[in-house]
C-alpha positions as CSV (number, residue, x, y, z in Angstrom):
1,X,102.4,178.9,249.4
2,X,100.5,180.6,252.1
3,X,98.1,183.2,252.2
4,X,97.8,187.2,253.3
5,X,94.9,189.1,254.2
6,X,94.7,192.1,252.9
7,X,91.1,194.5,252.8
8,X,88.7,192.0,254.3
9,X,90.2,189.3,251.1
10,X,92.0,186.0,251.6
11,X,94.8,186.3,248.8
12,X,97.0,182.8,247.9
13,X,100.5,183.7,247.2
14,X,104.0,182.1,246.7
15,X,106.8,183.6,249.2
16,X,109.6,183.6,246.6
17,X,113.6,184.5,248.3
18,X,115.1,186.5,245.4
19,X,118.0,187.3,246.4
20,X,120.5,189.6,244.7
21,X,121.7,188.6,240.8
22,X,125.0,190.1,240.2
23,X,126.2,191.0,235.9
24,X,129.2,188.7,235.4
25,X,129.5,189.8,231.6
26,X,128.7,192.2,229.5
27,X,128.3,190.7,225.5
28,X,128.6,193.3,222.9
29,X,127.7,193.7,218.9
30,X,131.6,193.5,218.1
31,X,132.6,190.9,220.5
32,X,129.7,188.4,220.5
33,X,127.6,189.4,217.1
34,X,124.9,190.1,219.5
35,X,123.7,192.5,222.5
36,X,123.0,191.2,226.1
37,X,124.3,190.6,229.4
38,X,125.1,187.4,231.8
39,X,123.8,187.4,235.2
40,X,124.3,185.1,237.9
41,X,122.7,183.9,241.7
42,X,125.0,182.9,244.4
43,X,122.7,181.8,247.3
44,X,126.1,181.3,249.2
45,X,128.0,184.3,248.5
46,X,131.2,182.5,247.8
47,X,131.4,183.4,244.3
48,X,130.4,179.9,243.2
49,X,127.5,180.8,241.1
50,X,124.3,178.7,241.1
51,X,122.9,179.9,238.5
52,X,124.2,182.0,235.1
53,X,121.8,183.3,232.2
54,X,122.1,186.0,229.7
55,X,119.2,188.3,229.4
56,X,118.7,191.1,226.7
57,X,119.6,194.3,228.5
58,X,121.7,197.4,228.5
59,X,122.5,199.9,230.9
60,X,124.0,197.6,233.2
61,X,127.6,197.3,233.7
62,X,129.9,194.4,235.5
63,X,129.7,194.3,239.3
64,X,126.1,195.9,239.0
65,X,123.6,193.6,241.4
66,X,119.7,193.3,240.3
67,X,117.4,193.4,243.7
68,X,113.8,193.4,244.1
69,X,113.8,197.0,244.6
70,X,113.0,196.6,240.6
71,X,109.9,195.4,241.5
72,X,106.2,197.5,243.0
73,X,103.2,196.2,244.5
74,X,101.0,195.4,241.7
75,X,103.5,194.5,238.7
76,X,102.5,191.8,236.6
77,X,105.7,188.8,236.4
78,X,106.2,186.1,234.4
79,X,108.0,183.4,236.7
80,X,109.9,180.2,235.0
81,X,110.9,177.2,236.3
82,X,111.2,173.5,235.9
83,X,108.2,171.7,237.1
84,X,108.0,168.9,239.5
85,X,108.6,165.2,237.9
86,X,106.3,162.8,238.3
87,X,108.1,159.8,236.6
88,X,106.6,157.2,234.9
89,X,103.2,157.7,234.2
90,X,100.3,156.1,231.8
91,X,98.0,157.8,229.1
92,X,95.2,158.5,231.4
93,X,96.8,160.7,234.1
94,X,99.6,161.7,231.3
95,X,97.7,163.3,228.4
96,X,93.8,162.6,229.8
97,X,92.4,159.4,228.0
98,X,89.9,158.1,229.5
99,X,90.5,154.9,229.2
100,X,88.6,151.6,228.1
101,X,85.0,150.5,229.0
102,X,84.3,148.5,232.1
103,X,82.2,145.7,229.6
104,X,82.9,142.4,229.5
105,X,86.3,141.0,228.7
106,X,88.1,144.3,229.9
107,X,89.5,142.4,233.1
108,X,92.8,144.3,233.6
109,X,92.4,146.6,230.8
110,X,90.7,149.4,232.3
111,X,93.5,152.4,232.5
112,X,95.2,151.2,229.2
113,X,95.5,153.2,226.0
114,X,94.4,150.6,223.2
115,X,95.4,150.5,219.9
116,X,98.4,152.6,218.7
117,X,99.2,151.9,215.2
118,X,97.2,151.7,211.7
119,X,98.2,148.9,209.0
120,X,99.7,151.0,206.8
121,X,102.8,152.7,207.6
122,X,103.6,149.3,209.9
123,X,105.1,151.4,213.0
124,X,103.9,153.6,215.6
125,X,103.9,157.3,213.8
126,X,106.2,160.0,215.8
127,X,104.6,162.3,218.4
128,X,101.7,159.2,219.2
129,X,100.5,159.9,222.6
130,X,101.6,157.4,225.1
131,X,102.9,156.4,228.2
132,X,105.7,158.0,229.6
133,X,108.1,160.4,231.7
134,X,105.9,163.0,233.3
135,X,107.0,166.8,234.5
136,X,110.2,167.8,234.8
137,X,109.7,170.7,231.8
138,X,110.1,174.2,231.8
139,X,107.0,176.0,232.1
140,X,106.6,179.7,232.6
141,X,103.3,181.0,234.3
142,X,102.9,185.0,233.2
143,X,100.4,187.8,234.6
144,X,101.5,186.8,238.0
145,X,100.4,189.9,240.4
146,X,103.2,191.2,243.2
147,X,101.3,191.4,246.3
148,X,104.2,192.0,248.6
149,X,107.7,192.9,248.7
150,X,110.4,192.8,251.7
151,X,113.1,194.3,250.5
152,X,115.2,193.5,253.8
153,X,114.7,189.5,253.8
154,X,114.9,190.0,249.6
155,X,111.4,188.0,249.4
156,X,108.7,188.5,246.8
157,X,105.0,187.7,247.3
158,X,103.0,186.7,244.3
159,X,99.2,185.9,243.6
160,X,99.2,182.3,242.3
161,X,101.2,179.3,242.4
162,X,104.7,179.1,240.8
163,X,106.3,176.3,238.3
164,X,108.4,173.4,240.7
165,X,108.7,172.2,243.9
166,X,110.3,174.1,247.0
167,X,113.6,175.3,246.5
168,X,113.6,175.0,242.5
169,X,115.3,177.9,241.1
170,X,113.1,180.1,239.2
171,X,113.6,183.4,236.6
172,X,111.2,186.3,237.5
173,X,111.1,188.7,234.2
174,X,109.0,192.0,235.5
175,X,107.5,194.7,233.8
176,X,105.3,192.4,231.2
């Protein structure tokens, strides 16, 4: 992230390379039952794609590339992503608990969860809060504003912080 300045305001923005998505395929009604078409990024330009995905969309044909000469200052995005993992983590940081009372007999109790099952059904019931694996989920942050674009280093500034950590790969669906 970094910042531009920009009619006496400090604006936070993400510097996002998007480079040039090239269609691979083209699916049709009679072919595939359905209509779309599969895209792909090649940071490398060796025809090794990074990345494929299939996207509703017509009017495109095979060979066509996808710039950011789609986008204009002041679109609204909707950028997804995976989200940095944190590993391992416990119920307080993971889903917010609060954690026990500093009373008497709490001595190395403090950040724990407590109790996690009832006498009946006898086990802990599916989809109980606990400790666990943290981040690495796809989230997708929308109403993200354009602020700049430079169309000859393909980058795209945005207002606002984007899902994952630098270099994650990330899908940027425009005209929301």
């Amino acid at each position: 992230m970094t910042q531009i300045f920009k009619e006496d305001k400090v604006i936070p923005v993400t510097v996002i390379e998007a480079g040039p998505v090239s269609v691979l395929r083209k699916l049709t009604v009679e072919n595939d039952g359905y209509e779309a078409i599969q895209i792909g990024y090649d940071p490398k330009k060796k025809k090794g794609f990074k990345a494929i995905k299939e996207i509703k969309g017509t009017g495109l044909e095979i060979g066509d590339e996808m710039t950011i000469s789609m986008f204009e200052e002041g679109d609204k995005v909707k950028i997804s992503g995976i989200s940095k993992g944190k590993g391992f983590q416990g119920g307080v940081k993971r889903h917010g608990f609060h954690g026990k009372s500093a009373s008497h007999g709490v001595k190395h109790e403090h950040r724990t969860i407590g109790s996690v099952g009832s006498m009946y059904p006898q086990r802990v019931i599916k989809g109980k809060r606990m400790p666990g694996r943290m981040g690495g989920d796809t989230i997708a942050v929308k109403n993200l504003l354009v602020v700049q674009i430079d169309i000859e280093n393909n980058t795209l500034s945005v207002k606002g912080a984007v899902p994952g950590r630098p270099g994650t790969l990330l899908f940027i669906e425009g005209k929301i």
